[in-house]
N, C-alpha and C positions, 0 to 999 in steps of 0.2 A: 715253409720250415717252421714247428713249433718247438719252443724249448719244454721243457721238463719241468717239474713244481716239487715243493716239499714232499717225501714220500715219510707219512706218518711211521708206517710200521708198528711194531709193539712198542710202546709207551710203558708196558709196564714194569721194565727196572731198567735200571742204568747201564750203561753200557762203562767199561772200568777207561781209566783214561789212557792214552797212548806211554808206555815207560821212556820212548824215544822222543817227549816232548821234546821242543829245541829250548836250549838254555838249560836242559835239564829238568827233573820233574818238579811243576810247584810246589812251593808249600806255604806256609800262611805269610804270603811278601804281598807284593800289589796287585798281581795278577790276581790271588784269591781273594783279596779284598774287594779287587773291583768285582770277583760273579759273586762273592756275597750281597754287593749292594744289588746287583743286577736282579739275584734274585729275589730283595725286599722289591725293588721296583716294580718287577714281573707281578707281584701279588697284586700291589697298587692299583697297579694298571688293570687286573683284571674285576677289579671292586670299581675302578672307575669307568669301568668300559660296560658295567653291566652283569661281571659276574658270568663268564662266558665259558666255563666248564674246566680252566688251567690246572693241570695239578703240580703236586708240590713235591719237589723241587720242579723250574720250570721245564719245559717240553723243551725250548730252546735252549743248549749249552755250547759255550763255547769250547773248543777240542783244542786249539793252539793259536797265536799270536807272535809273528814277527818282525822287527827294523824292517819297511823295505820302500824306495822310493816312491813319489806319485805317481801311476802309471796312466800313459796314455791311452792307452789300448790294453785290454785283457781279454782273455779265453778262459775256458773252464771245460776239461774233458773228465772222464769217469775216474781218473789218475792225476791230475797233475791242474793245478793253475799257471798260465802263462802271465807274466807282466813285461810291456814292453815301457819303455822309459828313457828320454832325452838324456845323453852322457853327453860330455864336451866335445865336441866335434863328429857324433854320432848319437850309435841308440842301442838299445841293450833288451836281451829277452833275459828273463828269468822263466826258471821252469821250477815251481816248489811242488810237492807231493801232497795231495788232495788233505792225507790222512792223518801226516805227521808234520806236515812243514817244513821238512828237510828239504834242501836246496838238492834239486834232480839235475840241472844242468844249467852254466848261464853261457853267454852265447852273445857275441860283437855279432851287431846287426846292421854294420856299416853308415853311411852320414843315410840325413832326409829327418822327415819328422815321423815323430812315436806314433803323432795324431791318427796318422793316415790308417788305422785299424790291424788288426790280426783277426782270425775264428780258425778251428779248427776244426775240422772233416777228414773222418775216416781216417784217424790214423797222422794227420798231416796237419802242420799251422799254417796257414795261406797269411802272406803278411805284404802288405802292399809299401812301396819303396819308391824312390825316384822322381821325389815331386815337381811337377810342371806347372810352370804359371802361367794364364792365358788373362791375356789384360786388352780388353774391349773397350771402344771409346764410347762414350755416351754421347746423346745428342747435344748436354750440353757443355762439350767439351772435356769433360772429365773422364778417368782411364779408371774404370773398373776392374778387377783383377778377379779371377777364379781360379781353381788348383784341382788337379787330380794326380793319382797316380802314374807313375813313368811303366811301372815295372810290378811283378808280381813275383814274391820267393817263395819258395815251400821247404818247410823244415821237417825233419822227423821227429816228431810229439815224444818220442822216447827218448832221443838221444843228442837231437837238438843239430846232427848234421844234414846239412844241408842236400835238398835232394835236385832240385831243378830253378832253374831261374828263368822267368822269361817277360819280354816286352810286354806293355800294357796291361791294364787294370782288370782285377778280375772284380765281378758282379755275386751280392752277396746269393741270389739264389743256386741253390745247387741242387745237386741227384745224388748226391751220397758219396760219389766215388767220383763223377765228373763236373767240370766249374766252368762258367762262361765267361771269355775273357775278350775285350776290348783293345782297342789302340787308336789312337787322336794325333792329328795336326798340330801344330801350336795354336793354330786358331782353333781350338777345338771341335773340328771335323774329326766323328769316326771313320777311320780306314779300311780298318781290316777287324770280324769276327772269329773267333773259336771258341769249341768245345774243345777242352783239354781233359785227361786222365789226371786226377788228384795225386795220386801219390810217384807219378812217373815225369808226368809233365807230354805226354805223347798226343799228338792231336786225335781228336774225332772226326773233327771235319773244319775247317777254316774257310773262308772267304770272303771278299773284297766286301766293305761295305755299300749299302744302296747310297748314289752321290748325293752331294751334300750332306749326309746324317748326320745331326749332332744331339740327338735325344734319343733313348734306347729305354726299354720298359721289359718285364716278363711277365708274361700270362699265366697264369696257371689255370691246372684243371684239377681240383681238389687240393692235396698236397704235391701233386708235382708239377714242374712245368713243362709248359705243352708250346709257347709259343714266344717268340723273339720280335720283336713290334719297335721301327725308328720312324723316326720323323725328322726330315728334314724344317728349316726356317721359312720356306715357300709352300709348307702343305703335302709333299709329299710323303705317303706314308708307304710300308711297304713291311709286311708279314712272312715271316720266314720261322721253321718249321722249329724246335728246339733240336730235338733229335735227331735230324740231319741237317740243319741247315738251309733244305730245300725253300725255296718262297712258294706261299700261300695263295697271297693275291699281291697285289700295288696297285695305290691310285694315290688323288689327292683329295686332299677336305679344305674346305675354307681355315684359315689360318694367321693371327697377328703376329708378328713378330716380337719378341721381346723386348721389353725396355730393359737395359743394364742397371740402371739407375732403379726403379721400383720393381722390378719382375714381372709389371703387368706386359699379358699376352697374352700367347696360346700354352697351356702345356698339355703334358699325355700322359694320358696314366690306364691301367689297365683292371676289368673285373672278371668274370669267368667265361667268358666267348662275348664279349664285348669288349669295346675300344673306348676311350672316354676324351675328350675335348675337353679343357674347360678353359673361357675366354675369361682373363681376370681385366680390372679398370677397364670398366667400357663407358660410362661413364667417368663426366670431369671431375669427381668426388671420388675417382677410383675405388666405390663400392657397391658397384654393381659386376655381374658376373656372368655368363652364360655357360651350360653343359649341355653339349652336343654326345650323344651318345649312337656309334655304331655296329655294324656285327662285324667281326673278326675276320670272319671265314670269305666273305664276298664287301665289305666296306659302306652294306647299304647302311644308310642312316635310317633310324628308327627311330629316336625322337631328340626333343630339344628343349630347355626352359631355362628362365632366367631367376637369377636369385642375387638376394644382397649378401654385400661383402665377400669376400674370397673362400668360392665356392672346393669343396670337397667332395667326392663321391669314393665309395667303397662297397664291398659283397658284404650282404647283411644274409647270411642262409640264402633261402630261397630267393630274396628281395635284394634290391640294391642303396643304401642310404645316401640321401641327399641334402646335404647339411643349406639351410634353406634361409638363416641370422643365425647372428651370433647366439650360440647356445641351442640352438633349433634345429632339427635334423627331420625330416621324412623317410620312409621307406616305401618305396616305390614299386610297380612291376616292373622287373628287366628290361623287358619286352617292349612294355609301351607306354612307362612313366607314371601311371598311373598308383595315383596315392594310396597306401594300404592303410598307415599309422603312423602318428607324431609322435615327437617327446621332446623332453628339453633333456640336453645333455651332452657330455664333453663331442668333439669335434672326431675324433679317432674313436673306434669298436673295437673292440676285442673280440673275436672268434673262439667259438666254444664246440670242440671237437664233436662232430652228428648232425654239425650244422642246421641244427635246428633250436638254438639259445644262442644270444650275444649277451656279452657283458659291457655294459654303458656306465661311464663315471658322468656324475655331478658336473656340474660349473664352477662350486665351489671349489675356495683355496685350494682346502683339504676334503679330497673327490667322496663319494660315496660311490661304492661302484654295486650297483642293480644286476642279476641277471633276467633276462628279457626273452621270453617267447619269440621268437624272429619274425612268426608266422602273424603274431597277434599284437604282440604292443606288451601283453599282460607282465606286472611285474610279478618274479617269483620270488617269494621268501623276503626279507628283511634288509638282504644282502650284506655288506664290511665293507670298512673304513681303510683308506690308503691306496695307494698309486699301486698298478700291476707289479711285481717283479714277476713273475714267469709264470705259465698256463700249463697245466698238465694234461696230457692228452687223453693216459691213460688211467688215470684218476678220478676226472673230470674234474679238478681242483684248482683253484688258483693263489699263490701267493703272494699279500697284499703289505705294504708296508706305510706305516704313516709315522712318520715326525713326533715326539711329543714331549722335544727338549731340542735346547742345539745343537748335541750331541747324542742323542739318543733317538733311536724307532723303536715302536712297535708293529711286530709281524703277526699276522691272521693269515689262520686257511681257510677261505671262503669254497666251498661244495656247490659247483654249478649244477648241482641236481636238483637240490632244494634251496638252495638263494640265501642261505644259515653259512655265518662265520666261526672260525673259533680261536680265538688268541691263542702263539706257540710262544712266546718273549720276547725279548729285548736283544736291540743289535745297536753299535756303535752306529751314528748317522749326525747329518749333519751338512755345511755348503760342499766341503771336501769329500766326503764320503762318495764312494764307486763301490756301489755293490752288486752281484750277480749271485745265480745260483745252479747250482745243479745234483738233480733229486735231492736229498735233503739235505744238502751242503750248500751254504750262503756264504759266501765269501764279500772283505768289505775290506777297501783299500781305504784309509784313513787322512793321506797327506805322507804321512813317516810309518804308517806301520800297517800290516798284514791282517786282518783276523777272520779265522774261518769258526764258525758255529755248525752245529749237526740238527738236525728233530728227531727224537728218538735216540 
């Protein structure tokens, strides 16, 4: 699943402001003093940055600002921001309007914590509820605790009533219209599998889980997913089909169990028709690691190596990256392990829609992010400064944010064509700060207040 990126548009007038601001329309009070200053800073910034083509007034403006709790969870659909948020003895959705700010609906969202997420597909807010504690002894006597959802609700994104409820956790991948959902033990054994309908709640298909499982991963094949992959604590693994449920194959692999206490072990993770192993503390310095790497479809093994420190693997295009030290990653053949090209740089990739470019950040603080030939190493263009906020699929764009006060960012749209940035303004930021976006609406949750900005 990719999100969406700033959608420039015409830049070349303004767009007039909403008459139905909330609190009424500004006029010269705090609010327009703060985007007068914003916009002296916006120039600043781009004399300090290099002079990167901003025009004036900024490309960034902000459209409305409201009172509104820290939230733990937020959503963002074409219409409406959700905030979900801890009240006294429960938790609360708000539904504000993308455009205006107007409060669209709020909504008791019974006890549990905010923490435990919301997203919203097709129409529907999937809000996970019913938190479960599962508290494991360690070897060295001490009781480790972990948590997952009890239950999963679905609301209507329009009207905030409630459509369906049901037992166990649902899994962030999805199909657009259907969601895969879980259910666990208290010792956290999974039970029981389904595909559910998004918006009804009606199954697709359900069944018992493979025994023992308490590790579940999703496969995909391009953007969707194709395959459902658990693992039990003794090696058993066992592939089953997305779309029906059917199983694939099952066997087992070699396997360490996990330590409570440091995580070292076995865990599973998945890349596009392979299975991935990786053994972390195998060594008594806990930094060394092994990636065992198999095929999906029949579990043969295909190959395997070791690396220091706690190893990572992911789809890089064509190739697959194997983070090999700290800051040092390789990309590999799928196939057969075999080294293509190095780099130094952050630990996670970014995916750049054609699958033939990734986007790689720095080590640094404050990242530089590169885009990257998949096939060759080569870097393209210059690339911008700041952490991902969202990738554009069909732009080929991405929006970048970096820090450059304690309350304040600056936002770039860096063009994974050519590896060239270009500063849009300034957003509220900072330790509190929770921002998201979508197409070209940034939304940033403050501590106490709301504020959504536009590009264009």
């Amino acid at each position: 699943m990719t999100a969406s990126v700033i959608d420039l548009g015409d830049v070349t007038s303004r767009p007039e402001e909403p008459d139905d601001y909330p609190g009424g329309r500004p006029e010269f009070g705090r609010i327009r003093v703060g985007r007068l200053a914003k916009t002296v800073i916006s120039a600043l910034v781009v004399l300090l940055l290099g002079g990167s083509g901003l025009a004036e007034p900024p490309v960034l403006r902000e459209i409305w600002s409201v009172p509104s709790p820290y939230p733990e969870s937020m959503a963002i659909d074409d219409d409406a921001v959700y905030l979900r948020h801890a009240e006294l003895g429960g938790t609360t959705m708000t539904a504000y309007d993308l455009r205006t700010g107007a409060v669209r609906w709020r909504q008791d969202t019974g006890s549990g914590s905010a923490w435990l997420g919301v997203t919203s597909q097709s129409g529907v807010l999937l809000m996970a509820g019913d938190e479960q504690a599962i508290d494991v002894k360690s070897p060295g006597g001490g009781i480790v605790s972990f948590s997952y959802a009890g239950s999963t609700t679905a609301l209507d994104a329009a009207t905030g009533r409630q459509l369906w409820k049901r037992a166990g956790e649902y899994h962030w991948e999805g199909t657009g219209d259907t969601v895969l959902m879980s259910e666990r033990e208290q010792d956290g054994t999974i039970t029981w599998l389904r595909l559910v309908r998004v918006r009804d709640g009606s199954v697709v298909w359900e069944r018992r889980a493979p025994e023992q499982a308490d590790t579940l991963v999703v496969q995909f094949g391009g953007d969707e997913p194709v395959r459902v992959v658990t693992a039990s604590q003794q090696g058993a693994l066992t592939v089953l089909r997305y779309a029906d449920g059917a199983v694939v194959t099952s066997g087992s692999v070699p396997w360490r169990r996990r330590s409570p206490d440091t995580g070292a072990g076995s865990n599973l993770s998945a890349v596009t028709d392979r299975i991935v192993v990786v053994d972390t503390g195998l060594d008594t310095s806990g930094d060394q690691s092994r990636i065992t790497v198999y095929r999906t479809d029949d579990l043969a093994r295909l190959w395997a190596r070791d690396t220091t420190g706690w190893a990572n693997v992911q789809d890089c295009g064509p190739l697959v990256c194997v983070n090999t030290a700290q800051g040092l990653f390789e990309a590999v053949e799928p196939e057969t392990g075999t080294r293509r090209w190095d780099m130094t740089g952050g630990q996670f990739i970014g995916h750049i829609p054609g699958g033939d470019r990734l986007l790689i950040a720095g080590t640094d603080e404050k990242p530089r992010q590169s885009v990257v030939d998949a096939a060759t190493g080569r870097v393209i263009g210059p690339g911008g400064s700041g952490s991902v906020l969202a990738m554009d699929e069909e732009e080929g764009a991405a929006t970048l944010v970096r820090q450059i006060a304690p309350d304040l960012g600056v936002v770039s749209r860096l063009d994974t064509g050519t590896g060239r940035s270009i500063v849009l303004g300034v957003i509220p930021d900072g330790d509190r700060a929770y921002c998201a976006e979508r197409g070209r609406w940034i939304v940033c949750s403050l501590g106490d207040r709301l504020t959504v900005s536009t590009a264009g």
